[in-house]
N, C-alpha and C positions, 0 to 999 in steps of 0.2 A: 405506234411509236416511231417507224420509222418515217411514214406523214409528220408526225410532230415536229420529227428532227429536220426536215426542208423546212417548216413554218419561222424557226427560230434560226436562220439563216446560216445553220451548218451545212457543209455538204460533203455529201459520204464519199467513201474510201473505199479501194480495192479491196479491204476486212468488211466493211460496210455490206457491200452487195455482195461478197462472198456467206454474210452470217444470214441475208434477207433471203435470198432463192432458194433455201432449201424450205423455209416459207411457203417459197410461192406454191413448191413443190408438194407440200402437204395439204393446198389445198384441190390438189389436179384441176387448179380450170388455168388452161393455158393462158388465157388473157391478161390474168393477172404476173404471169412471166414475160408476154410481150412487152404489158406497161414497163418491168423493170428492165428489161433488155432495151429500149427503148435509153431508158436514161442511163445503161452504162456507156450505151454508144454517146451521149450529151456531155457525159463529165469525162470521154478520154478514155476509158478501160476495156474495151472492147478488144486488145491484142494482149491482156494481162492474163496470163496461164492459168494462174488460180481463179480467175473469173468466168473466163472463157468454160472453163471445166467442168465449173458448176454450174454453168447453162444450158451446157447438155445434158447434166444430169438431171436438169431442173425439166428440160423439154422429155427427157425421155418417162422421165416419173409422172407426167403428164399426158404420155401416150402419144406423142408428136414425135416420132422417130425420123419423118423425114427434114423436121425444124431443128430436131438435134445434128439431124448429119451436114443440113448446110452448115450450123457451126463449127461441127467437128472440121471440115472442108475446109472453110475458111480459118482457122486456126493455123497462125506462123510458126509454131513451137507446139510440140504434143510432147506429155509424158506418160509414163504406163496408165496414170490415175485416169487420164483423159481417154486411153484405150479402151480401160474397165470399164469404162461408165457407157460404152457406146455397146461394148459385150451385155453388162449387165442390163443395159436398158432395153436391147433387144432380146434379153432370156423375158425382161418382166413383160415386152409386150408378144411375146410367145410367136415372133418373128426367127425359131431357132438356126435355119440355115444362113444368117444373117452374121448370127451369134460365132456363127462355127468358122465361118469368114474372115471375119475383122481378128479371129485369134489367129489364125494364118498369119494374117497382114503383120501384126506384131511380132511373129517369126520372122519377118522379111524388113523388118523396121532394129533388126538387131537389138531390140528388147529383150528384157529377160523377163517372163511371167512369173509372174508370185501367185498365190495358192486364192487370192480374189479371180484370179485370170482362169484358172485352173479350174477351180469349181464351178465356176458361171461356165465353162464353155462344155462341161463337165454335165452340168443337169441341162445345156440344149443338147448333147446327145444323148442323152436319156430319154427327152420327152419327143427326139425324130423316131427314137427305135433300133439306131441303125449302130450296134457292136461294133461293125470294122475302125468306123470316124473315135469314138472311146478309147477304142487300144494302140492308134496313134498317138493320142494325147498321152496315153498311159505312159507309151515310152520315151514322149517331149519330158514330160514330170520325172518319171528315170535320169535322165539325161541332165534335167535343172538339178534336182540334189533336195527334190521337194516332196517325193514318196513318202517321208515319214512324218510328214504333218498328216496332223488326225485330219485335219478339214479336208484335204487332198485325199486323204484315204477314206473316209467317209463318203463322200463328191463320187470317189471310183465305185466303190461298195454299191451305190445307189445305182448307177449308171448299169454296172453289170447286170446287178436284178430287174430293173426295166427293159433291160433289152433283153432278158429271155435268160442270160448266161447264169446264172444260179451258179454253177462249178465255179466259175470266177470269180464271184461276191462271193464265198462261202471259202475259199483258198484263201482271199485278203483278209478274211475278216480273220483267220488265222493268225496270220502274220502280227497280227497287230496287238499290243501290248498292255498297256492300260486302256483297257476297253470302258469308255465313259456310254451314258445313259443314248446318248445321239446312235453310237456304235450298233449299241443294240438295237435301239427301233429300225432304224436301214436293217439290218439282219434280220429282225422279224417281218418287216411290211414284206421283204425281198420274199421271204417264204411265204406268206398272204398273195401278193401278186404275184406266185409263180403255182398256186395251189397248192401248196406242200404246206396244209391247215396243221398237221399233227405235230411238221417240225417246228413250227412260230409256235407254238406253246410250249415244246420242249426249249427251247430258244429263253423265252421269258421267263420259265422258270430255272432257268441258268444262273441269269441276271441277278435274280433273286438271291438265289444260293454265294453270287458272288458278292453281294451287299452293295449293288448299284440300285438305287432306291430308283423306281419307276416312275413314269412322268403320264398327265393325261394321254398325250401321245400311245405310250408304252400298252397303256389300259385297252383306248380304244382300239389299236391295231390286234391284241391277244385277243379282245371281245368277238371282234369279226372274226378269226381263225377258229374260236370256237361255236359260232354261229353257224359258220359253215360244215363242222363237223355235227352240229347237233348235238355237243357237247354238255349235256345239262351240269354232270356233276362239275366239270370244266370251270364251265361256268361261275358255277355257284364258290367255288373258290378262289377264283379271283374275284369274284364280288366280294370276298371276307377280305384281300387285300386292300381293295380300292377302300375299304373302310379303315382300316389300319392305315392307311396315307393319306385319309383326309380328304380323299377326292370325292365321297360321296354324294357331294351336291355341284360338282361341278358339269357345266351344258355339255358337253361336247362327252363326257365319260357316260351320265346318264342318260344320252340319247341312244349310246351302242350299246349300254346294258340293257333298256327298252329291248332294243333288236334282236340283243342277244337271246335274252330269255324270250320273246317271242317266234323264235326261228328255234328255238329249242323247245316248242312245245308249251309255254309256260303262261300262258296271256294273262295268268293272276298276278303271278310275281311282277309281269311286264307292267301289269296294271300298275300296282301295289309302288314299283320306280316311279315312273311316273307320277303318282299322286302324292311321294314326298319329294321330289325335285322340287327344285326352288329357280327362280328366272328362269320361266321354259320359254324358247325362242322357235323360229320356225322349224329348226331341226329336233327337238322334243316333241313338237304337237305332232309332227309328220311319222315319227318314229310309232306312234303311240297308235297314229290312225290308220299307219302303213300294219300295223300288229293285228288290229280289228281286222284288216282287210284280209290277211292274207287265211288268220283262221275262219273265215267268214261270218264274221260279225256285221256284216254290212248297213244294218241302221244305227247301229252304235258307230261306226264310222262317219256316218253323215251328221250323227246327235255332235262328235267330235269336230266335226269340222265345224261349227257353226258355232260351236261354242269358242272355238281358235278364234273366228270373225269376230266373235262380241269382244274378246281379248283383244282387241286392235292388232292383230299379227297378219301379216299379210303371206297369203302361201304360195309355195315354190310350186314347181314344175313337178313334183313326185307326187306334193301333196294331192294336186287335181288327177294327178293320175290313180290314186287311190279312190278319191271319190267317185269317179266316173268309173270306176269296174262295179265297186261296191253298189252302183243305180243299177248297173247290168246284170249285176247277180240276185238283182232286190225287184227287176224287172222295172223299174222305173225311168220308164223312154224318155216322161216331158221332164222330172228333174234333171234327171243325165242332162238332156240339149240344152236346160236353162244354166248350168253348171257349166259348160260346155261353153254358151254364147260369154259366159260373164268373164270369163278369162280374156277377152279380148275389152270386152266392155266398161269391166270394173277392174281386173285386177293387172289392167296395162300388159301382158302376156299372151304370147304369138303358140296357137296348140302346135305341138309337135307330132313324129309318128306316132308318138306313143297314145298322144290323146284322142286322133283320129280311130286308132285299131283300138280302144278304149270303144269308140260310138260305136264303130259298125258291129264290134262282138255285142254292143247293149240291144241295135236294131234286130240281126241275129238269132239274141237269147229268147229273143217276144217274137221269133217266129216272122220278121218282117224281111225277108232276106231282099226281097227288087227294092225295098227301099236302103240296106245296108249296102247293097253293089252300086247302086246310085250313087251313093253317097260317097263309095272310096271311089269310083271314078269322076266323082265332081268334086277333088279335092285341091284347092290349092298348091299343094305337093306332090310327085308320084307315091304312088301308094308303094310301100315296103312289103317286107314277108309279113312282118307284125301284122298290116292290113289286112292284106291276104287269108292269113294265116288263122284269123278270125272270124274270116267269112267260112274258108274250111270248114271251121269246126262245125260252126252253125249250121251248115247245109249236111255234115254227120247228124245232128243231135236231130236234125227234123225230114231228114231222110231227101232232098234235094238233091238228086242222082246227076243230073243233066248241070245244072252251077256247079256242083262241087267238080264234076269232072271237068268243067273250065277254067273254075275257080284255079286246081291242083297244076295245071299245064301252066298257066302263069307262075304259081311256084314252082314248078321243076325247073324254066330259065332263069329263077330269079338265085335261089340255093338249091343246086341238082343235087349236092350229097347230103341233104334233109332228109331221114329217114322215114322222119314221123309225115311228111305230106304221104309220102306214097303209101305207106301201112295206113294212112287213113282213105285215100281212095282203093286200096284194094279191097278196104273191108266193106267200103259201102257196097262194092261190087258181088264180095260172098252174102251179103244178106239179103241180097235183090236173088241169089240164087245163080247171079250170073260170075260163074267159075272162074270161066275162060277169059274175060278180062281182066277178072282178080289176077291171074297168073298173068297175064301180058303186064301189070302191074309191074308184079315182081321180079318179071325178068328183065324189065326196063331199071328195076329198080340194082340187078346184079351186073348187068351192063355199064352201067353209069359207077359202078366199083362202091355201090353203096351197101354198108349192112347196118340192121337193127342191131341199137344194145339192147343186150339179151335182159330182162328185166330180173330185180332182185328187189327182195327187203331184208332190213335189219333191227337186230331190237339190244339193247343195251340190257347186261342182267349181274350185279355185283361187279361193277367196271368194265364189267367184257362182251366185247359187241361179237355177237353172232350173227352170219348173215346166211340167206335162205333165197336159193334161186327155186322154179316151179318143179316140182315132182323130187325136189331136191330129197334124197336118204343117204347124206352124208352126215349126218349128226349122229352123235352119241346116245341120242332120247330118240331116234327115230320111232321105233315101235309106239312107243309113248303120246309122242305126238300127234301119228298118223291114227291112233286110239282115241285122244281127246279129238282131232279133225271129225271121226266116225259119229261121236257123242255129240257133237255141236251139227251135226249133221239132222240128227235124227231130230231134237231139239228146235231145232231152225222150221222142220219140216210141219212141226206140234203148231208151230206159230206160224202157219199157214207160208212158208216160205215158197218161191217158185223159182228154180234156177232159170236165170237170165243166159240161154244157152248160146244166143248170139254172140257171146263174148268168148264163147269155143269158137274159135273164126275158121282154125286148122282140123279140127276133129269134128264126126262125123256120127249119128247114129246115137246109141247109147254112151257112147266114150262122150261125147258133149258135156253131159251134167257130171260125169264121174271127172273127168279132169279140170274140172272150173274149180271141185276142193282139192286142189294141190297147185294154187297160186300161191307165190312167194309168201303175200303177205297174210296168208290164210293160214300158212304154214308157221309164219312169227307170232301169229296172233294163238295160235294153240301152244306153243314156246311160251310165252308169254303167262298163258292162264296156266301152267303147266309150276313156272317159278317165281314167279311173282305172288305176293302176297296179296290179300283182300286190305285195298283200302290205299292201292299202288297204284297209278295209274301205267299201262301199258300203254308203251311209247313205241310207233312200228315207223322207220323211215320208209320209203320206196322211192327207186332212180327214175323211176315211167310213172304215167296218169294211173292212178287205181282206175280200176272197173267197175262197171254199175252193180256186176254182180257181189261180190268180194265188198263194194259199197254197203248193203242189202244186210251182207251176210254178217257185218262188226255191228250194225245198229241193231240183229236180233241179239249179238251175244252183248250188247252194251245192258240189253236189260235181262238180259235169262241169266247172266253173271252176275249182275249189278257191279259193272264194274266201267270204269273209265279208260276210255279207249282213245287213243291221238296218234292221226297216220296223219304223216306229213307227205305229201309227192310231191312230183316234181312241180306242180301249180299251186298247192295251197296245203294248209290245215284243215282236218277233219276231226271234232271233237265228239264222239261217240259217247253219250250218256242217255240210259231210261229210256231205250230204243230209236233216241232222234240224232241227228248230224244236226253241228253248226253250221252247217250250208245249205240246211233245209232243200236239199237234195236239187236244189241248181246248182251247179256245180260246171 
């Protein structure tokens, strides 16, 4: 249209190129702003305020911040609008110290900010980290008479909980009066990103109670705090809202109810979303095969992945990260590296650490260890803990004394309060037999001011989680328990069991096999058969790796109970039924 309007020998006006460059602006290629900056400089407009203004805004929406600022520079006249636009332009290209600058300057420009100024310089301190810069602004916006705009108090809310201050987002959010549907997502994500999972559901169902009807937002943020808790029944009740508001076919709600129920154990349910979603984009396919991967489903993770391909969906960064474990857990060396090469080849995508420590844990798992340390020392990038971290394992899992003690000494300078490298070289050291360096391990390891979390599990029983550390007889069913322990003992032993006594790393002699049954999750897993019903599945979390042994010991009781068994640790889902694991015992 506006070509047309040159052809017919009109020619445009300061409203003209004011209404064109936001235009240009939506389509981000800068060029097409130079052409029109280009002819306002032709027809004379180039010192007109309204124009000039929206050429910054038009360079900055196009991600040319230092194009915006020679205009902003050469501009004879600035008003707040033209300030905003150089703030907000530098929040969108996440240039924040930039951001936090230029609202200075407009304290020194005797401007007054309004709550556009406010919240733009507002979320770049939020996204530097840094509290101090925030509660200056706090008290500029005290001081303007603009505290009691929701935007502004919102803007603060958000800022406080990114930056750690939880007490401060949580005192505002107080304060504040008609609490709209925004109010409370900052309130909940603030409790999400500060780990306080239990308070973001208390949180949402506040909202609820107060007849603030919930937004996708609202969904996915509660979804993830009960993800994180494990939260099945949680869960399952806000999935009865999201249905009651109609979100249930919306991408972005059902790809965190995938997760959700996935991370709570449920890969049916996760399935079952999944296959009624409707427009699933790359974050539903990723969700779905990020769920396969974690309980180990791993060729139904590659069946998924290929089937996303034949969809024309092109996959992210997480998604190859799923697939290429899932090669490693499935032993599949030349898919993994054909998977691996294609990202660069076909799917235009630069691997990251993740997808490098992705290889070397595949090389590793098949026993190839000089070709996995090759490989993270011929890497493009320095190799991280993640790289590291997975050669470790692999020189544990196949008993490489001599690498892993190299391996480990790299990560001591990389994360020295790592707990888990050094409990995993000490332990290679007790099963070689060799003591005395186990213990130089761990004094190296109390030296450096490091201690192990002491491990637990927990199990969920009529809403109420019980948790169980090792040797634990702080329960009310002790006797009970450490009775059905005895019975599942004897039981295990019918079915030719053999305690895995290596996993006693500290004890010695006879006490080895007698205290391997009084692991946490051994302990929840007799909890479990104890009050739970036939036909329930027992749900065990644990905060550390289960054990090969305690592994052993849930796939005899999966079939001597005939019951459905799912320990989630800190690496993945184990789904225990008819005496087999979904990890087909790589792990």
């Amino acid at each position: 249209m506006f070509n047309q309007m040159g052809s017919t020998g009109v020619y445009p006006n300061q409203y003209t190129f004011s209404a064109i460059l936001p235009a240009c602006a939506d389509t981000v290629v800068v060029i097409h702003g130079q052409q029109m900056h280009s002819l306002i400089c032709k027809h004379g407009y180039e010192l007109d305020l309204f124009v000039v203004t929206a050429l910054v805004s038009m360079y900055a929406k196009c991600g040319d911040m230092s194009l915006a600022e020679n205009v902003f520079d050469e501009m004879p006249e600035r008003n707040l609008v033209s300030w905003n636009c150089m703030i907000v332009g530098f929040l969108q290209n996440e240039i924040y110290d930039r951001a936090v600058g230029f609202f200075k300057d407009i304290m020194g420009e005797m401007l007054s900010p309004d709550q556009v100024s406010f919240s733009s310089v507002l979320s770049a301190c939020a996204n530097i980290g840094v509290a101090d810069s925030g509660k200056q602004v706090h008290g500029v916006a005290v001081k303007h008479g603009v505290i009691s705009l929701a935007y502004v108090k919102n803007s603060l809310m958000d800022m406080y909980f990114k930056c750690g201050s939880s007490s401060d987002g949580t005192k505002l959010f107080k304060t504040i009066g008609d609490k709209d549907v925004v109010t409370y997502n900052i309130m909940v994500m603030g409790c999400v990103q500060n780990d306080n999972f239990e308070e973001a559901c208390n949180y949402f169902w506040v909202m609820e109670r107060e007849g603030v009807p919930p937004d996708e937002t609202s969904f996915s943020t509660v979804l993830h705090a009960a993800a994180n808790l494990a939260a099945l029944d949680q869960g399952t009740l806000i999935h009865n809202q999201i249905i009651k508001y109609g979100l249930g076919t919306n991408p972005c709600v059902t790809s965190s109810l995938i997760a959700m129920y996935a991370k709570c154990g449920s890969l049916d349910d996760a399935h079952r979303v999944f296959e009624e979603s409707k427009d699933r984009n790359v974050v539903s396919w990723t969700a779905m095969i990020s769920a396969c991967q974690q309980h180990g489903c791993a060729i139904r993770v590659i069946e998924l992945f290929e089937e996303m391909l034949e969809e024309g969906i092109k996959p992210d960064f997480i998604t190859l990260v799923c697939v290429l474990s899932a090669c490693g857990h499935t032993g599949r060396v030349e898919e993994g590296f054909a998977y691996f090469n294609s990202m660069s080849k076909v799917h235009d995508m630069s691997p990251g650490p993740e997808h490098y420590a992705c290889m070397v844990d595949l090389l590793g798992r098949a026993g190839r260890l000089k070709e996995a340390k090759n490989f993270a020392e011929s890497m493009p990038i320095k190799p991280d803990a993640m790289v590291w971290g997975a050669l470790l394992g692999a020189c544990r899992s196949h008993g490489d004394l001599e690498m892993g003690r190299e391996v480990a000494e790299k990560l001591f300078e990389i994360e020295p309060h790592n707990p888990g490298n050094y409990i995993l070289l000490s332990n290679m050291y007790s099963r070689r037999g060799m003591l005395k360096e186990a213990n130089e391990v761990r004094r190296l390891m109390g030296f450096n001011g490091v201690r192990k979390e002491p491990g637990c599990s927990w199990i969920d029983v009529k809403n109420k989680t019980f948790v169980f550390t090792a040797h634990d007889r702080s329960h009310s069913r002790t006797i009970e328990i450490y009775e059905m322990l005895g019975k599942l003992e004897a039981l295990a032993k019918r079915k030719g069991y053999v305690p895995e006594t290596h996993y006693a790393i500290n004890d010695v002699g006879k006490y080895k096999e007698q205290r391997l049954w009084f692991h946490s999750e051994k302990l929840a897993l007799a909890f479990g058969l104890l009050t739970l019903p036939m036909g329930v599945p027992i749900r065990i979390k644990k905060n550390l790796r289960t054990c090969g042994d305690c592994h052993i010991v849930m796939k005899i009781a999966s079939e001597v109970f005939e019951r459905e068994i799912i320990v989630r640790d800190i690496n993945r889902f184990h789904r225990f039924t008819g005496g087999l694991c979904s990890c087909g015992d790589y792990w």
